[in-house]
ZAMARGU-4260 file (C-alpha; in steps of 0.2 Angstrom, whole numbers, plus 5000, padded with zeros to 4 digits):
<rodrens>
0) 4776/4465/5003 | 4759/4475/5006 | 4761/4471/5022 | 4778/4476/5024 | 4773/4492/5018
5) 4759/4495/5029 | 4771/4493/5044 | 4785/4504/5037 | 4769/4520/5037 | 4763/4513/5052
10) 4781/4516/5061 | 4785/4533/5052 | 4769/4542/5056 | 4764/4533/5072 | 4748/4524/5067
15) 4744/4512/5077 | 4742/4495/5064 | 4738/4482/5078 | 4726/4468/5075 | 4715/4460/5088
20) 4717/4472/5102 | 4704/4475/5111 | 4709/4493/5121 | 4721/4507/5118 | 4738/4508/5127
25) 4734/4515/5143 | 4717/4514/5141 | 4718/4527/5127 | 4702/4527/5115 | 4705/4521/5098
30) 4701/4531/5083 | 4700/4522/5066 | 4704/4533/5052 | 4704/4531/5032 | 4720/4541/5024
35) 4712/4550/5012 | 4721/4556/4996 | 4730/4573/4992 | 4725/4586/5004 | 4713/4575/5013
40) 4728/4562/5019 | 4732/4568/5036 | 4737/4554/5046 | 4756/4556/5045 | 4751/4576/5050
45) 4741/4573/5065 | 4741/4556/5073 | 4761/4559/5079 | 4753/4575/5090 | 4742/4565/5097
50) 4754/4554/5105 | 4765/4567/5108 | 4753/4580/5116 | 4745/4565/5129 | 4728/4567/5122
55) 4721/4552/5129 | 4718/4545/5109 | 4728/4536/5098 | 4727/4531/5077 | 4722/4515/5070
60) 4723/4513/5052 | 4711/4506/5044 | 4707/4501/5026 | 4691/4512/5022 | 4677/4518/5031
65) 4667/4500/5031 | 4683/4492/5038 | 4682/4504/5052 | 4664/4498/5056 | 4668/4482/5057
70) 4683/4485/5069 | 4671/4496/5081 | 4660/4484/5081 | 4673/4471/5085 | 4678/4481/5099
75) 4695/4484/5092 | 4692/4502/5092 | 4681/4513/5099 | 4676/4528/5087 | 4676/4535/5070
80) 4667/4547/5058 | 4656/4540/5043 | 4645/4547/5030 | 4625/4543/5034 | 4627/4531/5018
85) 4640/4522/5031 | 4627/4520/5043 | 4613/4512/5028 | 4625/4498/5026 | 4630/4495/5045
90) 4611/4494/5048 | 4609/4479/5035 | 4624/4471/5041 | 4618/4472/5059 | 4632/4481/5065
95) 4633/4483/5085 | 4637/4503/5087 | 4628/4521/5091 | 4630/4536/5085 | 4635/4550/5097
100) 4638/4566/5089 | 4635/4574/5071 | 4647/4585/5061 | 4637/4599/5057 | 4646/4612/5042
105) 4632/4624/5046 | 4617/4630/5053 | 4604/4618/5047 | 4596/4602/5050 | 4602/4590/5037
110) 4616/4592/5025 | 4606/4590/5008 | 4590/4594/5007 | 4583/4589/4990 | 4566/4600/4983
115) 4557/4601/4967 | 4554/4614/4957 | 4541/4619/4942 | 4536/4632/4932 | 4522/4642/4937
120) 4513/4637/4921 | 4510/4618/4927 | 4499/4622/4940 | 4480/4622/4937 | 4466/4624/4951
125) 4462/4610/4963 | 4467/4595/4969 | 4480/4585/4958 | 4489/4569/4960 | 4509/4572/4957
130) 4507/4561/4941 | 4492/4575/4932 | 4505/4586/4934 | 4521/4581/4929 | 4517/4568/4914
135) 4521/4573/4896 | 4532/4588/4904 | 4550/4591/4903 | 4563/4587/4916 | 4579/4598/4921
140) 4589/4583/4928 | 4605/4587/4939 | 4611/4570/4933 | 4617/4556/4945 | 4633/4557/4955
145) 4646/4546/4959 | 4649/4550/4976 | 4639/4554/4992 | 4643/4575/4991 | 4630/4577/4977
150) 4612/4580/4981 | 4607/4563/4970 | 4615/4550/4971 | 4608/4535/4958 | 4599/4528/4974
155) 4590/4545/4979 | 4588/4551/4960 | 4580/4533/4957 | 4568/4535/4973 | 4563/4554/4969
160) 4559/4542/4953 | 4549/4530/4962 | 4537/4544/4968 | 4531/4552/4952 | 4534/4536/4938
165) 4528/4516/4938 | 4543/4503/4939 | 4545/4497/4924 | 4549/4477/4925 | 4550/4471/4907
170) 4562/4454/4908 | 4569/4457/4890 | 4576/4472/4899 | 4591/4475/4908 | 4585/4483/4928
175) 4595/4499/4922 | 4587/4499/4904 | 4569/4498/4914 | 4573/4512/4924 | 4577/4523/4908
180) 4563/4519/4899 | 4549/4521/4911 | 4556/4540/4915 | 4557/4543/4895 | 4540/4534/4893
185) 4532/4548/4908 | 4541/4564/4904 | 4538/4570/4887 | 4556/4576/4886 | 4571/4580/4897
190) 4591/4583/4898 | 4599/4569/4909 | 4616/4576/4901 | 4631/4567/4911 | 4636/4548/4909
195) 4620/4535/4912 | 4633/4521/4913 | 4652/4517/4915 | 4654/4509/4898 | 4654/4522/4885
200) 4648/4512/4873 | 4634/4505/4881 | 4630/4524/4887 | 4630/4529/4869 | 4619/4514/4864
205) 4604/4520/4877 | 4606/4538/4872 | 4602/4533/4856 | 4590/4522/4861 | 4580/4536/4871
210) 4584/4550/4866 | 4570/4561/4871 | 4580/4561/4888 | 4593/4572/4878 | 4582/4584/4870
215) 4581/4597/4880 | 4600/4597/4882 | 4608/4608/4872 | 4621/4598/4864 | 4615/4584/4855
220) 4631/4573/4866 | 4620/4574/4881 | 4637/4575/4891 | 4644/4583/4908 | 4650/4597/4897
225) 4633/4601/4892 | 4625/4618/4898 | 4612/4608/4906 | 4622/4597/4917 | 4625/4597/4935
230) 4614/4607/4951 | 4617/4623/4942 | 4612/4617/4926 | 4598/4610/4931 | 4593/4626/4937
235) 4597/4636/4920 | 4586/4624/4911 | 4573/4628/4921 | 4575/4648/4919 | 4580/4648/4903
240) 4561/4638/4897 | 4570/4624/4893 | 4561/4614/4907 | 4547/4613/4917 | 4553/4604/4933
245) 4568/4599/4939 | 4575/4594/4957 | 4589/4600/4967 | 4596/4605/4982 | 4588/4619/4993
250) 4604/4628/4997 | 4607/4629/4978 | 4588/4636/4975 | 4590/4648/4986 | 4607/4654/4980
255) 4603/4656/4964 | 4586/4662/4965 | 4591/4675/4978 | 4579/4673/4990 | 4587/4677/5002
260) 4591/4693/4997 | 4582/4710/4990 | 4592/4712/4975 | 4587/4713/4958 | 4603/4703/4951
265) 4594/4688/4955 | 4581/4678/4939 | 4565/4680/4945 | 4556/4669/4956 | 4539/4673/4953
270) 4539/4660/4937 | 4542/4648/4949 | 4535/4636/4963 | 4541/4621/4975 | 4531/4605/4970
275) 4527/4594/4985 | 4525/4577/4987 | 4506/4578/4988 | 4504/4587/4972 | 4501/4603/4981
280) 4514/4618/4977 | 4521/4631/4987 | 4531/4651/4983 | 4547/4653/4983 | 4549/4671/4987
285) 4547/4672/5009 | 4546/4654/5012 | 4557/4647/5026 | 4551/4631/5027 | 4548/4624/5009
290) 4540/4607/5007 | 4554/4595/5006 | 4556/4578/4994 | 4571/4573/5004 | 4584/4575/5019
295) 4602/4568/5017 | 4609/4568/5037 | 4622/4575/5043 | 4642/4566/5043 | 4643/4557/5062
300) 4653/4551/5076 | 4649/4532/5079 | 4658/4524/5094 | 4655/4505/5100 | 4643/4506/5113
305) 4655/4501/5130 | 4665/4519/5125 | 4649/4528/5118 | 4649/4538/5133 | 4669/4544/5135
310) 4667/4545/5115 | 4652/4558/5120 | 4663/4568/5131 | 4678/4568/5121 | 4671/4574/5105
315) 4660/4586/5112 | 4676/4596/5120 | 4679/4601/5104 | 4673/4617/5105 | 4673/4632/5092
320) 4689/4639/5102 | 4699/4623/5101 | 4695/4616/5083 | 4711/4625/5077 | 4719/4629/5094
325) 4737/4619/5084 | 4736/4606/5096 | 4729/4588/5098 | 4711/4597/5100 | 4713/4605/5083
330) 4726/4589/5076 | 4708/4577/5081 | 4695/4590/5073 | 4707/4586/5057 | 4707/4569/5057
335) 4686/4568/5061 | 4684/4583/5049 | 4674/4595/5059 | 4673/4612/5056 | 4659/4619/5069
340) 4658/4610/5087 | 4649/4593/5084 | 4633/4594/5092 | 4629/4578/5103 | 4617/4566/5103
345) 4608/4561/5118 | 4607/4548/5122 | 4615/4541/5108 | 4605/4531/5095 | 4607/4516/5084
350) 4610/4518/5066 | 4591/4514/5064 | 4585/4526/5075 | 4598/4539/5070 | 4590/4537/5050
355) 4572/4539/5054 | 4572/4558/5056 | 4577/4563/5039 | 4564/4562/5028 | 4564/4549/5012
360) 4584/4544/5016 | 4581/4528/5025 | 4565/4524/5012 | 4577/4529/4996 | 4587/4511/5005
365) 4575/4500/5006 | 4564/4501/4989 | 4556/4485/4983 | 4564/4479/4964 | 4552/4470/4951
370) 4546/4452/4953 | 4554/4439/4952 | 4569/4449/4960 | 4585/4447/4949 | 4604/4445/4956
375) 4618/4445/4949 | 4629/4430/4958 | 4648/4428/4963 | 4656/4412/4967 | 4670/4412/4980
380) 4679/4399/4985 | 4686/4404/5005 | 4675/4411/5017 | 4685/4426/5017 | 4681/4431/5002
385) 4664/4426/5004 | 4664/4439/5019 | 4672/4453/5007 | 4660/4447/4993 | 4646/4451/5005
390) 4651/4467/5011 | 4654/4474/4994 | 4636/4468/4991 | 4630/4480/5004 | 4642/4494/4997
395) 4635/4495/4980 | 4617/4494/4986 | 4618/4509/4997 | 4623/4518/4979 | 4610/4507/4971
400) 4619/4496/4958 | 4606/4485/4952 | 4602/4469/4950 | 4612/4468/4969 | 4625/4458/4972
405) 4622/4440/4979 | 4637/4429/4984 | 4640/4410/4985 | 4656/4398/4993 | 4662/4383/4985
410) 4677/4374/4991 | 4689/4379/4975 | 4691/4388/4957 | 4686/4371/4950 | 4668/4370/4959
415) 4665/4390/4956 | 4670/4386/4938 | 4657/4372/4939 | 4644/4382/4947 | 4644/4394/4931
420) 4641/4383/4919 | 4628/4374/4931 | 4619/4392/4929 | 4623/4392/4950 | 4630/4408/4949
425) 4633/4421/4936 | 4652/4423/4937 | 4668/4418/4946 | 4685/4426/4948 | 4698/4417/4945
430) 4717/4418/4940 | 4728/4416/4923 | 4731/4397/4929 | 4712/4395/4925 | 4710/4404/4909
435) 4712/4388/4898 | 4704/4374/4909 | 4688/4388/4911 | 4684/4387/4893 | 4690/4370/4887
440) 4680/4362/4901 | 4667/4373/4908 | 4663/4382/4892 | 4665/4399/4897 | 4672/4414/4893
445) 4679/4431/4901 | 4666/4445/4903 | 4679/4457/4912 | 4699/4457/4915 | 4706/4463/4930
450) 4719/4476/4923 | 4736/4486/4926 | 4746/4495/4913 | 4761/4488/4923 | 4771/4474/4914
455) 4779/4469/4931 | 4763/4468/4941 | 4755/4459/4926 | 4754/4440/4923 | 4769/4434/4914
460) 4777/4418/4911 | 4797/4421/4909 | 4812/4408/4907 | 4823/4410/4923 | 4840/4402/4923
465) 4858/4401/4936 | 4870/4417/4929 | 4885/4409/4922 | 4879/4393/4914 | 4878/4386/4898
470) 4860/4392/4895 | 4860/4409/4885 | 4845/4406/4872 | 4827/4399/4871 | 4834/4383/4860
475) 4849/4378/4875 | 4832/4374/4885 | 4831/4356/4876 | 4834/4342/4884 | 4837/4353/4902
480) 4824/4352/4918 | 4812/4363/4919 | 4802/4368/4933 | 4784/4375/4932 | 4773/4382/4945
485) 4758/4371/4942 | 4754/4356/4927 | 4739/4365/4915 | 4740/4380/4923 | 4745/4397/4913
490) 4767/4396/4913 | 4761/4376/4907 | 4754/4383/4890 | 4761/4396/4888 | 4777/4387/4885
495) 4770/4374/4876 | 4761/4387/4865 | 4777/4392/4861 | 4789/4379/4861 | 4773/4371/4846
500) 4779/4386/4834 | 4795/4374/4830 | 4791/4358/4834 | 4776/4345/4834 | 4765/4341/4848
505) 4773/4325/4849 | 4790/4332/4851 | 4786/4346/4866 | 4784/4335/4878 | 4801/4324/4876
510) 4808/4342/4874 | 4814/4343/4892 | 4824/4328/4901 | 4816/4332/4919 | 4799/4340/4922
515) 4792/4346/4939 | 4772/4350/4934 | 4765/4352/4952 | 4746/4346/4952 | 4747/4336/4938
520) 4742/4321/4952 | 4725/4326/4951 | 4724/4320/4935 | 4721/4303/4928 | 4737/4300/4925
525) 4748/4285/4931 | 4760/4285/4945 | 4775/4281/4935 | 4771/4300/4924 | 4766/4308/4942
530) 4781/4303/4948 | 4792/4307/4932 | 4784/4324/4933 | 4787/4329/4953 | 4801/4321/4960
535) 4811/4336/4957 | 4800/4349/4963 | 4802/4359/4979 | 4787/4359/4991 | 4781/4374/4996
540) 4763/4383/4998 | 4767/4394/4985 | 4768/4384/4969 | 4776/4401/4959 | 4790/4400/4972
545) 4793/4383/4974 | 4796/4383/4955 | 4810/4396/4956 | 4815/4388/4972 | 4818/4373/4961
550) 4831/4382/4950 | 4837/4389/4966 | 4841/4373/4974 | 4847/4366/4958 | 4833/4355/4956
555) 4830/4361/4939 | 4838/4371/4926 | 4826/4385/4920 | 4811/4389/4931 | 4794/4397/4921
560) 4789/4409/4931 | 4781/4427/4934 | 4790/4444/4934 | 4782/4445/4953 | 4787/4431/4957
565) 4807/4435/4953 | 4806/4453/4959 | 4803/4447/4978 | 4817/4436/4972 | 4828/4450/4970
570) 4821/4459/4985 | 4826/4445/4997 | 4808/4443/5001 | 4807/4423/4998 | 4815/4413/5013
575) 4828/4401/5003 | 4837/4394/5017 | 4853/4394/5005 | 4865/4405/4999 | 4856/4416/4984
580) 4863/4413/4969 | 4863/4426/4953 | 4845/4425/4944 | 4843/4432/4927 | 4828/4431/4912
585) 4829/4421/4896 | 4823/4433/4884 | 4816/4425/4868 | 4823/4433/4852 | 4805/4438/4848
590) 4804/4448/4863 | 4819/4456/4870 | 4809/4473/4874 | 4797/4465/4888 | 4808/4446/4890
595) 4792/4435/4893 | 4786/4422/4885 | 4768/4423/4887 | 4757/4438/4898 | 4739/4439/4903
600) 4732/4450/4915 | 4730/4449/4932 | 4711/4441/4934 | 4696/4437/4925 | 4680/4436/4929
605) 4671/4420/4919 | 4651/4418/4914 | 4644/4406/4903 | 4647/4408/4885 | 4627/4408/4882
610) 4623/4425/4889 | 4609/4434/4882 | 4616/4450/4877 | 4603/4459/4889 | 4612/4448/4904
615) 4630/4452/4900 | 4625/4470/4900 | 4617/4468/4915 | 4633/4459/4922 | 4645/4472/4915
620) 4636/4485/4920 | 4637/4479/4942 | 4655/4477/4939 | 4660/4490/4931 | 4649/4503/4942
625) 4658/4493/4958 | 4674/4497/4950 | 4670/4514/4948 | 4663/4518/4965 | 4677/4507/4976
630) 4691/4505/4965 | 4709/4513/4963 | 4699/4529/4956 | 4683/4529/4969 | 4675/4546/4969
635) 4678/4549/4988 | 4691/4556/4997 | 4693/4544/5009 | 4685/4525/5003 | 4667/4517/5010
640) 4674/4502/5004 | 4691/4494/4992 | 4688/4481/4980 | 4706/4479/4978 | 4712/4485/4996
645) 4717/4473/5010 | 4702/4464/5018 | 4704/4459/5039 | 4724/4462/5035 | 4725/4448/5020
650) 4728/4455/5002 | 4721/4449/4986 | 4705/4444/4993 | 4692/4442/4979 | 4699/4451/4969
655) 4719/4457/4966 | 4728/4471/4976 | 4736/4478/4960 | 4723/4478/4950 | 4718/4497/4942
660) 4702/4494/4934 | 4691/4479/4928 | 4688/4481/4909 | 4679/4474/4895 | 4691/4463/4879
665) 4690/4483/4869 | 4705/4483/4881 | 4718/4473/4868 | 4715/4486/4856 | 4720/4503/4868
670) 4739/4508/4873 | 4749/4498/4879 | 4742/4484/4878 | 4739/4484/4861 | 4759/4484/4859
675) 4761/4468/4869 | 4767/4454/4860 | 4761/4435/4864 | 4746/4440/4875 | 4738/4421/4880
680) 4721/4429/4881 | 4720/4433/4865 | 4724/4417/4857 | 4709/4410/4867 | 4698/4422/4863
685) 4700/4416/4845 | 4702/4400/4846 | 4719/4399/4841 | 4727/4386/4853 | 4734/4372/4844
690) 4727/4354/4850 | 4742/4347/4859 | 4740/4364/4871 | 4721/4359/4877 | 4721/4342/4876
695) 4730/4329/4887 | 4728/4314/4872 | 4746/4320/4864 | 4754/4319/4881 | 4746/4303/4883
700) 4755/4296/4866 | 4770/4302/4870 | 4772/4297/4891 | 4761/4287/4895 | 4767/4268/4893
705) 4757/4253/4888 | 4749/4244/4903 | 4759/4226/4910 | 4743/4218/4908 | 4741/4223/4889
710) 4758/4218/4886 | 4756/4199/4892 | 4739/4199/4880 | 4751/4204/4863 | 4762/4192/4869
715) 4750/4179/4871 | 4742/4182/4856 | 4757/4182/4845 | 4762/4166/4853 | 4747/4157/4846
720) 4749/4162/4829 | 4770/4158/4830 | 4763/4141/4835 | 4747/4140/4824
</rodrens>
């Protein structure tokens, strides 16, 4: 279906969407671009002009800006524009391209150039170290951003850090608890106002926990609302005296201290200094070159290096004159996002080399962590997902999500499962048909839940029967043949969970008179039941549509399956090689609103049930900072990278396409899920799955026959005493 879609833009904005090709029609170069969102989506504007005009460039969609590295360097296609954090993480994947041209906005060097400021009344005379100065004052912290448009970042705000303050390394700590406690322990008070963490509670816990990091706020919430917060309030804290130092970006210095200008509107300056690195200091007032803490380059042109050349040459025809000339000069300056002519680079550079002349940005990357080095680890179980897993890894270090990200393969769910509970790895992501079998027999537990407020794209178990028949309630089912997409997985339980509301466990499984369980051969289980318990089933790849193609086929009379499932039902998007007959739900009278028997959301991520508390926060914290950076609501207007997008043109890839967020168990309690009826999460969470539904023993007593060979000994036996 994803795909279908992708093709449908693709034809009606002329993208190009082909895969493996290694040169434009024509010998056009290829230009990888990222829709953006809102006024920044521009494809379906400018790509057809283009084609139309003969520019000699065609559109290739890709799926965010680190997919578009991986194409260039493949050779798929020639050139694109990144963000200097872009180039960070094509340097640690050793990506093959160069840079050739920067976007420049305006007439300066670099794009962000971060400074330091104090107050005049720090500075004694002599020579002092950075540390004499600024310890036991107050800082005026900005607050960290999301995105890579603020001056700091939590990877630049954390090296501006590193240069005043000792890392703190204390194991009962969490990496980012460490952090926060070694800058409350140096300054003697400050306003970090904003959101520390994604988790508001946590966030609350450490604001209580520290908060002389709030007491120069001037709300005691120490949020984004407060007066403090942000570049601008930074700088206010510091005029007003409720600071000493703060750091921010020049531009914003200048701007609000006037210094480029004569008038007396402006604060003051004269209270104030630049601090350098060394520990020296330096005016403010007629100072054109201020000592600087760091550079953030410029936005770039990065080409693969056969078309590095032509790439050079075609970029730099865009001149001030043609940028908005309304024809495919001014249609490719929107798509690349220049605004002044890009200035070239010759020749062009590596990455690498491309990094090293901006002060402090490539050192900000590469900081050493404490000793021993903490991860947090992911199990995968394809080497796709591996592959995905790995890039992610590099994404969230170049925004500096600590502990990093470190991922492992195993062959299947089962193994990943295994290598949690053998402390192998941290966590695996695995699917509903895994919740049960991941905490009866690995011991573990959900830390997150991959999560959509859509009851369709959700998981759900619903009874699907023929229109027209004799079926029209829950209690027709008895003695009928049922179909289910896999033997122990979630559709499995689910019915049995509910079927064990009116009947015994002994009873549920005699309920049906034919039962296609798909799987249930890998357990140890004797031909006769693996027989009883497939020979009606349909084969097919897809155990969720071979089950519906079971009722389909009239192999069964009622197939459990998922919402999703019978929706591409309806959209014709399952190949049935038969006529289609009418398909409807079997609502249980407990639940005509929502018509499923049982739902669960789309993915969980297990740990072990053991966790230290510091661990799961440290856990949680990656996750959810992941999710906040490359999810559905990423700060960017165009993605470095999406966790739930399509990964080398396959979808739910590590984690699911239609997934909105990853959240925490406080989920079940907020709107709508705390309306949902018969959630199967829940009843695992407390423990409230009766024994028949986790254990195979009942199954056993009621299927399993008695072996030949311990029939023949009860005959024997009462033979001898009939004749004793």
């Amino acid at each position: 279906m994803q795909g279908l879609k992708v093709l449908i833009l693709c034809s009606l904005v002329k993208i190009v969407c082909l895969q493996g090709v290694g040169s434009g029609h024509n010998g056009n170069l290829r230009l990888c671009i990222v829709e953006g969102r809102g006024a920044y989506k521009r494809g379906a504007k400018f790509c057809p002009i283009l084609d139309e005009e003969s520019s000699g460039v065609e559109c290739v969609l890709g799926t965010d800006r680190l997919d578009c590295l991986r194409r260039i360097s493949k050779g798929t296609v020639d050139f694109g524009a990144f963000s200097p954090e872009d180039l960070v993480a094509a340097q640690w994947a050793d990506v093959d391209v160069l840079v050739t041209n920067e976007l420049r906005h305006r007439v300066q060097d670099y794009e962000r150039t971060v400074v330091a400021v104090i107050n005049r009344r720090l500075v004694v005379e002599g020579a002092w170290s950075l540390g004499s100065v600024l310890r036991n004052t107050t800082l005026c912290h900005p607050g960290n951003g999301v995105n890579d448009l603020r001056p700091l970042s939590d990877t630049l705000a954390g090296y501006l850090e590193s240069l005043v303050i000792t890392r703190s390394c204390d194991p009962k700590l969490s990496l980012t608890e460490n952090r926060i406690k070694s800058v409350a322990e140096f300054f003697g008070k400050a306003c970090k106002a904003g959101p520390w963490l994604p988790d508001p509670v946590r966030d609350a816990e450490l604001k209580h926990k520290y908060p002389s990091l709030c007491a120069a706020c001037e709300n005691s919430a120490c949020d984004s609302l407060d007066r403090y917060w942000g570049a601008s309030g930074a700088l206010l804290c510091l005029v007003d005296g409720a600071g000493d130092v703060m750091w921010g970006e020049l531009g914003d210095v200048v701007a609000y201290f006037g210094l480029n200008s004569n008038s007396s509107a402006f604060p003051s300056s004269s209270e104030f200094l630049y601090l350098c690195r060394d520990g020296s200091y330096q005016p403010l007032k007629d100072n054109n070159r201020p000592c600087v803490w760091l550079n953030r380059p410029w936005p770039v042109i990065v080409a693969k290096r056969k078309a590095s050349v032509a790439v050079t040459n075609l970029i730099t025809s865009l001149t001030d004159g043609a940028l908005f000339d309304g024809h495919w000069h001014g249609a490719l300056s929107a798509l690349l996002e220049v605004r002044e002519a890009p200035t070239p680079l010759y020749p062009p550079r590596t990455p690498l080399d491309h990094l090293a002349g901006a002060r402090g940005f490539r050192e900000a990357y590469s900081q050493s962590g404490c000793d021993p080095p903490r991860h947090v680890t992911l199990c995968t179980t394809s080497l796709l997902a591996k592959n995905k897993c790995d890039w992610l890894s590099e994404a969230g270090a170049v925004y500096g999500i600590t502990p990093p990200l470190q991922c492992i393969l195993r062959e299947n769910e089962q193994a990943c499962l295994a290598a949690v509970e053998n402390q192998e790895s941290d966590v695996t992501a695995v699917d509903s048909d895994w919740m049960l079998s991941a905490t009866r027999d690995f011991n573990l537990k959900p830390i997150l839940y991959e999560v959509t407020p859509i009851v369709e794209k959700m998981n759900t178990v619903v009874a699907y029967v023929k229109k027209g028949g004799k079926i029209n309630k829950m209690a027709d089912l008895r003695g009928k043949r049922a179909s289910f997409p896999r033997y122990d997985g979630f559709a499995w339980h689910s019915v049995i969970q509910y079927l064990n509301k009116e009947i015994t466990c002994n009873e549920i499984f005699n309920y049906f008179d034919e039962v296609c369980a798909p799987g249930i051969e890998n357990f140890n289980f004797s031909k006769e039941i693996v027989d009883k318990f497939t020979k009606s089933c349909y084969l097919n790849e897809d155990n969720e549509k071979a089950a519906l193609l079971s009722l389909v086929h009239g192999n069964s009379d009622v197939a459990f399956v998922s919402m999703e499932t019978f929706n591409e039902y309806q959209a014709e998007l399952i190949t049935l090689h038969a006529e289609q007959p009418d398909i409807i739900p079997l609502c249980p009278e407990e639940n005509a609103k929502y018509c499923y028997i049982s739902w669960a959301n789309i993915g969980h991520l297990y740990a072990t049930k053991n966790l230290t508390q510091m661990r799961r926060h440290e856990i949680t914290n990656v996750f959810t900072k992941l999710d906040q950076l490359f999810g559905k609501h990423q700060p960017f207007h165009n993605p470095m990278f999406s966790i739930y997008g399509p990964f080398n043109h396959q979808i739910n890839v590590l984690f699911h396409n239609n997934t909105k967020m990853l959240a925490t168990e406080e989920i079940f309690k907020m709107h709508p899920y705390d309306a949902m009826p018969l959630n199967f999460e829940i009843r695992i969470l407390n423990n409230t799955i009766d024994n028949c539904q986790i254990s195979d023993s009942t199954f056993s007593k009621a299927f399993i026959p008695v072996p030949i060979f311990l029939t023949v000994i009860l005959n024997l036996v009462l033979c001898l005493i009939m004749l004793n």
